[in-house]
MARMAR-96159 format. One record per residue (C-alpha): residue in one letter; x, y, z; chain. Coordinates in steps of 0.02 Angstrom, whole numbers, plus 50000, padded with zeros to 5 digits. Layout:
BEGIN
<A <X Y Z> A>
...
This chain:
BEGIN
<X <50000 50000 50000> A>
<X <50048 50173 49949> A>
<X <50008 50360 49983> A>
<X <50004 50472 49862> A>
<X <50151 50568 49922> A>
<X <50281 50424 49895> A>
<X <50249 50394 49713> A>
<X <50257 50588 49703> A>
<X <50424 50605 49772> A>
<X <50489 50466 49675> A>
<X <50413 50559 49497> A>
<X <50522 50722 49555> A>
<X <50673 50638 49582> A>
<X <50661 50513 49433> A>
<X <50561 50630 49294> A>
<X <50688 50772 49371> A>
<X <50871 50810 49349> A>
<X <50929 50709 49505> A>
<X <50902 50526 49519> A>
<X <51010 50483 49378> A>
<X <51169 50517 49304> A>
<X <51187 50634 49169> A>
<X <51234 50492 49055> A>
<X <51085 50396 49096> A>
<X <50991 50546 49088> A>
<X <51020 50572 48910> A>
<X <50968 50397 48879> A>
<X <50815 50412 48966> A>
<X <50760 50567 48877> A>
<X <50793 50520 48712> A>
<X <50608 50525 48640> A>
<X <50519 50413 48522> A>
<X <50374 50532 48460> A>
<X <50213 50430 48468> A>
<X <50280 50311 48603> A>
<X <50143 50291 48741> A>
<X <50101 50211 48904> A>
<X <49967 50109 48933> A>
<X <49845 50200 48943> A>
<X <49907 50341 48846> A>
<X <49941 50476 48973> A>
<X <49901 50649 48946> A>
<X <49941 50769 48782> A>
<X <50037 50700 48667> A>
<X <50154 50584 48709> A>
<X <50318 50515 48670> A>
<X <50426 50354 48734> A>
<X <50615 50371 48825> A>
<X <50705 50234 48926> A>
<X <50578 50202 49051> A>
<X <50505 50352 49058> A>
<X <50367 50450 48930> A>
<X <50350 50634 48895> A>
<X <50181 50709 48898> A>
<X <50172 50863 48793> A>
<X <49999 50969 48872> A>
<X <49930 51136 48821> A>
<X <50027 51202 48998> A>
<X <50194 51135 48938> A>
<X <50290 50958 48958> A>
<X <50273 50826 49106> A>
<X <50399 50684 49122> A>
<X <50300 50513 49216> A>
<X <50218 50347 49179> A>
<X <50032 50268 49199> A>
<X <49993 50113 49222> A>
<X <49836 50000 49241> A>
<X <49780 49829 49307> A>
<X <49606 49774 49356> A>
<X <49531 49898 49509> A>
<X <49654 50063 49468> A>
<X <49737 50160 49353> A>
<X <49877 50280 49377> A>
<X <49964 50436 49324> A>
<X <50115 50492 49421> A>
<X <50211 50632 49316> A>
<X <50332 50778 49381> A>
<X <50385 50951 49310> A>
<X <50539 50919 49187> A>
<X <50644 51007 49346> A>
<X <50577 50881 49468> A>
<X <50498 51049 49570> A>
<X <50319 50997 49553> A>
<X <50228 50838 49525> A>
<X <50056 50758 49507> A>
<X <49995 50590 49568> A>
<X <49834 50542 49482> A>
<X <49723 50374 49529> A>
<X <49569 50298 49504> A>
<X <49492 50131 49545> A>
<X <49440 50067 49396> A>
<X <49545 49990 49255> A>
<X <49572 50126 49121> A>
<X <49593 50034 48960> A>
<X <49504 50037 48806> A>
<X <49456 49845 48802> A>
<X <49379 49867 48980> A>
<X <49271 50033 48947> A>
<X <49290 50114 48783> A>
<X <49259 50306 48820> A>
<X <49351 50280 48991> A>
<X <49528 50322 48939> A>
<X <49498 50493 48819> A>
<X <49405 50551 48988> A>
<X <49549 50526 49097> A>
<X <49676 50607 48987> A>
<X <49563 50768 48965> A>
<X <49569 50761 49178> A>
<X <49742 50727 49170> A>
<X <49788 50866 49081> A>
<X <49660 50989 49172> A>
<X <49766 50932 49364> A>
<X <49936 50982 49240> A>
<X <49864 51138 49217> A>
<X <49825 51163 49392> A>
<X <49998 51135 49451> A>
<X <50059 51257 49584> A>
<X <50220 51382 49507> A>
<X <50256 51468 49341> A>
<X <50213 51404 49189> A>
């Protein structure tokens, strides 16, 4: 079990500039345009090592979703690591489960981007 705050503070320090080294950190940010999780998270998104950019009308988050039957998850940070999101919902998110669910989430998704606290 998990509180919102820990996969937060992992999202700053991985999607941000200092979990890994700056060799690895290349690595990871080399982007694959049209690369997405499953489910897609939100914007448009793009595929690194481990990690997926999400390209929003607010400007760029670095994270990862995930899904499995009773949740689905967005954790995703501020390219800087200073801000981060940590998104849930019980219910399985994927188009095979409930068609319309997934399109729904992302416009959400990228509404709580929006809203994050700082400059844009």
């Amino acid at each position: 079990m998990t509180t919102p705050a820990e996969p937060g503070a992992f999202i700053r320090a991985y999607g941000g500039p200092s979990l890994a080294s700056a060799g690895t950190r290349k690595e990871q940010l080399g982007f694959l345009p049209g690369g997405a999780s499953e489910p897609a998270g939100p914007g448009t998104n793009a595929a690194g090592a481990a990690i997926f950019r999400y390209t929003t009308r607010c400007g760029e988050l670095y994270g990862h979703t995930g899904n499995t039957p009773g949740y689905t998850l967005l954790a995703a940070s501020t390219p800087d690591g200073a801000r981060s999101l940590v998104f849930a919902v019980d219910t399985q998110g994927d188009k095979a489960v409930k068609a319309r669910l997934p399109a729904r989430l992302r416009t959400v998704q990228e509404d709580f981007a929006c809203a994050l606290p700082g400059d844009r």
